[in-house]
C-alpha positions in Angstrom: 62.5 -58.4 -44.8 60.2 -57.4 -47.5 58.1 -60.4 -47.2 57.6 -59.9 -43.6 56.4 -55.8 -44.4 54.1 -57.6 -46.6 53.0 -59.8 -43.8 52.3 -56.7 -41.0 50.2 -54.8 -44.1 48.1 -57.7 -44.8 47.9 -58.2 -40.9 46.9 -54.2 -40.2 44.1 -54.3 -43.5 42.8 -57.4 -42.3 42.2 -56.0 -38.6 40.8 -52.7 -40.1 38.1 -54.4 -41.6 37.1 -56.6 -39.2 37.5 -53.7 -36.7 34.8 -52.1 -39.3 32.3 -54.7 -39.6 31.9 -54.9 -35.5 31.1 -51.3 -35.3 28.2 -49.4 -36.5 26.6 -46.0 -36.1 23.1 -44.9 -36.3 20.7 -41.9 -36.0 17.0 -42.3 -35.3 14.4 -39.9 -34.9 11.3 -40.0 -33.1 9.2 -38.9 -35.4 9.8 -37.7 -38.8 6.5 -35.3 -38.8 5.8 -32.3 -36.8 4.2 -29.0 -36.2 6.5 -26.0 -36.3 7.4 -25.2 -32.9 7.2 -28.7 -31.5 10.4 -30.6 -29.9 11.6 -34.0 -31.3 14.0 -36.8 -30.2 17.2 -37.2 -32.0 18.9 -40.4 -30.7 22.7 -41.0 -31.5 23.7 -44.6 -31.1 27.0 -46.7 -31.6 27.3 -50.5 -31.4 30.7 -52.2 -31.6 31.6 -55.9 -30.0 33.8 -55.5 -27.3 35.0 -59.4 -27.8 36.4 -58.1 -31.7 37.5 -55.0 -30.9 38.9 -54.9 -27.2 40.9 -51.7 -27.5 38.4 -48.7 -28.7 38.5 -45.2 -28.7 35.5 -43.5 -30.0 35.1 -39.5 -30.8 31.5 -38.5 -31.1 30.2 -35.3 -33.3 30.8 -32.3 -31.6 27.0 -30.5 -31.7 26.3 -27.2 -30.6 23.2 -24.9 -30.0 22.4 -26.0 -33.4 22.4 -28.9 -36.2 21.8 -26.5 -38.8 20.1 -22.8 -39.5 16.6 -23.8 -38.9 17.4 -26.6 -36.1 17.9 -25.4 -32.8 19.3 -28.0 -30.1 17.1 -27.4 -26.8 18.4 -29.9 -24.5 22.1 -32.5 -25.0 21.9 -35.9 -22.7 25.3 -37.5 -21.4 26.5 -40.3 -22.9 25.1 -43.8 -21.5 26.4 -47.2 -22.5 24.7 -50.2 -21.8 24.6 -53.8 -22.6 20.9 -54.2 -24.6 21.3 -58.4 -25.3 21.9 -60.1 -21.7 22.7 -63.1 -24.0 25.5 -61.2 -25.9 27.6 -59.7 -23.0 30.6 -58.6 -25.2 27.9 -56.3 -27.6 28.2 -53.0 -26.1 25.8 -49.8 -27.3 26.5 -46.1 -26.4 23.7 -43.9 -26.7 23.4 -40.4 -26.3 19.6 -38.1 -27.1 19.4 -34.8 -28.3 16.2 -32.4 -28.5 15.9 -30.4 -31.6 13.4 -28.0 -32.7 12.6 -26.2 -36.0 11.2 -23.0 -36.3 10.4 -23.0 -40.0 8.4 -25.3 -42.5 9.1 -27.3 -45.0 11.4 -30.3 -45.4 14.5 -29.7 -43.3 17.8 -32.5 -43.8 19.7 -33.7 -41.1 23.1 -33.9 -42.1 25.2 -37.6 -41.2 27.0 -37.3 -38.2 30.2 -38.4 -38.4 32.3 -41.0 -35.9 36.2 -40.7 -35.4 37.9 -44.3 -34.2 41.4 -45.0 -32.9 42.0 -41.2 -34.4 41.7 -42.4 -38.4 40.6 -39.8 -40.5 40.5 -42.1 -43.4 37.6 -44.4 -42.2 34.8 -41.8 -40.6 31.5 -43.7 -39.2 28.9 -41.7 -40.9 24.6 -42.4 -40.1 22.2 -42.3 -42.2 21.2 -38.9 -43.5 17.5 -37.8 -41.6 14.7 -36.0 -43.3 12.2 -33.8 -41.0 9.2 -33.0 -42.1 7.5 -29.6 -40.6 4.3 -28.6 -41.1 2.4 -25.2 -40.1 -0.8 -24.4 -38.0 -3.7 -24.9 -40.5 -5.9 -21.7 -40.5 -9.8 -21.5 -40.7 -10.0 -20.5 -44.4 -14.0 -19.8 -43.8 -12.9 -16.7 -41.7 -12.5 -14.3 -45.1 -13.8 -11.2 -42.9 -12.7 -9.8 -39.7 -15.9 -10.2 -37.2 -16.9 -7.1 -34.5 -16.1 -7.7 -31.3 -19.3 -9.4 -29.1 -21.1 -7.6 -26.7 -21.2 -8.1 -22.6 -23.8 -10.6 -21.4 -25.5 -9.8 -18.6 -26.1 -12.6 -15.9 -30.0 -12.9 -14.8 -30.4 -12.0 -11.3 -30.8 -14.8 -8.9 -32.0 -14.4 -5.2 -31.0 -17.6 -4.2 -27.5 -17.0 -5.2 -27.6 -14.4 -2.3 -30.3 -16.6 0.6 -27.1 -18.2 1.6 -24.8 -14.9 2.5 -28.1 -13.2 3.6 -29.2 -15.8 6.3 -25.3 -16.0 7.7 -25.1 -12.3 7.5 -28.2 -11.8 9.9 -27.3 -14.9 12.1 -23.7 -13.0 12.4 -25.8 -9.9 13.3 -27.8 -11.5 16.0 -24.7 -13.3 17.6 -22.6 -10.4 17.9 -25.7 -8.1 19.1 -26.1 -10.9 22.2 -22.2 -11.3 22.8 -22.2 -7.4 23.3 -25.5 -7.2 25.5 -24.7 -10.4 27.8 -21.1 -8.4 28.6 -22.9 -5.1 29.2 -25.3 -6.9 31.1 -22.2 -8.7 33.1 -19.9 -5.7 33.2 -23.1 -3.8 35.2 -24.0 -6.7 37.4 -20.1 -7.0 39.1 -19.2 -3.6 39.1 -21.5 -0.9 41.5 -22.3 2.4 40.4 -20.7 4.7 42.7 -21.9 8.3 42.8 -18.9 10.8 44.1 -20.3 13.8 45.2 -17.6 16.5 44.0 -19.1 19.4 46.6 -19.4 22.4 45.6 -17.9 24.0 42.6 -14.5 26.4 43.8 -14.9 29.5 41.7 -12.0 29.5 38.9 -10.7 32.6 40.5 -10.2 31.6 44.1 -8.3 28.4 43.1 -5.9 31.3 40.9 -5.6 33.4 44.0 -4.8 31.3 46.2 -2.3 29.2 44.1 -1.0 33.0 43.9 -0.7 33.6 47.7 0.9 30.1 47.7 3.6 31.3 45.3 3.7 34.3 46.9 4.9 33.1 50.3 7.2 30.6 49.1 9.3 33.4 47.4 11.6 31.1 45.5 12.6 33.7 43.3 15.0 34.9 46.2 17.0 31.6 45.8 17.8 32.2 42.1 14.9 29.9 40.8 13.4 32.4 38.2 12.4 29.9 35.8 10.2 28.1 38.0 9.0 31.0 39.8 8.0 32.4 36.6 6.6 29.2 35.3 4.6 28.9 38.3 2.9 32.2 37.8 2.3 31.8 34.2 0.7 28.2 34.4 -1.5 29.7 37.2 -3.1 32.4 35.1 -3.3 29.8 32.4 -5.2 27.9 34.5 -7.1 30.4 35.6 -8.2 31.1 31.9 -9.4 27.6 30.9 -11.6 27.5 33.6 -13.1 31.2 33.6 -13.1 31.2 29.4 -12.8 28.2 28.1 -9.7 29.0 26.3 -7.2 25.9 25.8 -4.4 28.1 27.5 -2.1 24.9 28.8 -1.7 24.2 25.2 -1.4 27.7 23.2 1.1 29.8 22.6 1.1 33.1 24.1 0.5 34.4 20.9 -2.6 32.1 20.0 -3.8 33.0 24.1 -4.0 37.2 23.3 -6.0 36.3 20.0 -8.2 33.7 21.3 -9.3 36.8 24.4 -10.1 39.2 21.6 -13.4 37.7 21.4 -13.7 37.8 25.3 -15.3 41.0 27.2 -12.5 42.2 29.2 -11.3 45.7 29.8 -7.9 47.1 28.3 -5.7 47.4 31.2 -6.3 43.5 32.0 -5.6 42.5 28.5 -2.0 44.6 28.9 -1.5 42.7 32.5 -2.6 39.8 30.7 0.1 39.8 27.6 2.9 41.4 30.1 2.5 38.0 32.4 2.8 35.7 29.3 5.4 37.4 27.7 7.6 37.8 30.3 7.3 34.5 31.3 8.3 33.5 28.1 11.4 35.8 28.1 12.8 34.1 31.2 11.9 30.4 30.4 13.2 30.3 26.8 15.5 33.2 26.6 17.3 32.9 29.6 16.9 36.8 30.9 17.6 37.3 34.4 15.0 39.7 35.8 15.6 42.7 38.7 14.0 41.9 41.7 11.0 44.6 40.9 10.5 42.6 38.3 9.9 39.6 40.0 7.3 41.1 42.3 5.8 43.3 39.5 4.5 40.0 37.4 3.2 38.5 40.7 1.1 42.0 41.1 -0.2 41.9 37.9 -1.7 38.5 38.4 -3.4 39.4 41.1 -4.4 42.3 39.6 -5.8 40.4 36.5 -7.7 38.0 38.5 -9.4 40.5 40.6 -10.7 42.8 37.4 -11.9 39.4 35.8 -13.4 37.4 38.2 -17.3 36.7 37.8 -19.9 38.8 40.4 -21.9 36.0 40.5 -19.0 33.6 41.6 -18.0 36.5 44.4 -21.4 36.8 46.0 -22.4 32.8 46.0 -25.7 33.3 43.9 -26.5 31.7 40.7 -26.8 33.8 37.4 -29.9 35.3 37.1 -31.9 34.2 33.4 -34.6 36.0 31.6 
């Protein structure tokens, strides 16, 4: 029983270092010499034969954001395995790339990475320990003194940078000048001038008065309709004043109306007409009063009333203002 204990022990240290020869571990850099700041290849690689050792489990390094304090790890690649000797089929190599970068000078040591297989912790796959050599920016020693800023130079002045847009600019001008003259010249040809002969002028106060009359006989007050009736009269006199005075009455207020006529030459007893027409209007359209039936006739006299003590002599008669 002993002897064959002795056998399975020779058998088990035998197979662990063959098991060791056909594997191997290595770390490579792509260059050994950079600039602070600058990225490098790290490349970890492990080659075993497949044939030798047909049952295999490996367990890489475990590599963070960083290989040590002054390397950082930018970027980690997945692990790849591949066949690299068509002629050796059972040599198998696993690769996998990291890119490191320092961010201080000086000589900087890679640590060896270490390799776990079949989970033995007595026989660790270590590479080869890497040096990385960083060197800083050189500076222009022959600067030893700040130097003044430079002053603005001013570009010479050349015509013929401008002959180009000029020439377009003035062709453009002429085009759109004969676009806009051949469709004047179009427009007038197709459509006739027609003249319209208006007649005579009706006097601003006739039109009121009889717009009056009109509201007058229709009476519609007597069927309840104050707000129109009202309405009706006020717009009239309205009317009445953009026509005689030029005063934008269709749009004012009543308020704006009796300031804009201070300015006009018109007795004192019209002006009171005036302001009772507008006012009352206003009391029944946006207040909602219900006048007495006096009432209702009483605003229609006052706008005849107002009309008749403001109408032009000139416009009564039929003759044209006399100028000196």
């Amino acid at each position: 029983m002993k002897k064959q204990f002795s056998y399975l022990i020779i058998f088990l240290f035998v197979l662990t270092k063959l098991s060791s020869q056909s594997i191997t571990v290595n770390a490579v850099l792509d260059s050994n010499k950079i600039r602070i700041g600058e990225q490098v290849k790290l490349h970890l690689y492990v080659n075993y034969d497949a044939n030798a050792v047909p049952q295999l489990n490996i367990q890489w390094p475990q590599i963070g954001d960083t290989i040590t304090e002054n390397i950082d790890v930018v970027s980690t690649s997945a692990i790849d395995t591949t066949i690299p000797d068509k002629t050796r089929p059972g040599f198998i190599q696993m690769h996998q790339q990291f890119i490191i970068s320092p961010f201080d000078s000086g000589y900087h040591v890679i640590p060896a990475f270490k390799f776990k297989v079949n989970n033995d912790t007595s026989n660790l796959f270590l590479t080869p320990t890497l040096m990385l050599e960083v060197h800083t920016v050189p500076t222009d020693s022959s600067l030893t003194k700040t130097k003044d800023v430079k002053s603005i130079f001013n570009e010479e002045f050349n015509w013929l940078w401008y002959k180009n847009h000029i020439i377009i600019g003035i062709l453009l001008a002429i085009l759109i000048a004969a676009i806009i003259i051949i469709r004047n010249y179009i427009i007038k040809k197709r459509k006739p001038i027609v003249i319209i002969d208006e007649g005579p002028k009706i006097p601003a106060h006739i039109k009121a008065l009889e717009a009056l009359e009109i509201i007058k006989q229709e009476r519609i007050w007597t069927e309840g309709k104050y707000k129109e009736y009202y309405s009706s009269v006020a717009d009239t006199i309205r009317l009445y004043l953009e026509e005689r005075y030029a005063v934008p009455a269709l749009e004012s207020t009543t308020d704006e109306i009796m300031l804009a006529m201070r300015s006009q030459v018109i007795d004192s007893a019209s002006k009171e007409k005036l302001q009772q027409i507008l006012q009352f209007s206003d009391l029944v359209k946006f207040a909602k009063m219900t006048p007495v039936e006096h009432q209702n006739e009483q605003i229609l006299l006052n706008a005849f009333d107002f009309v008749n003590g403001t109408k032009r002599d000139n416009e009564i008669t039929g003759q044209k203002p006399i100028t000196t």
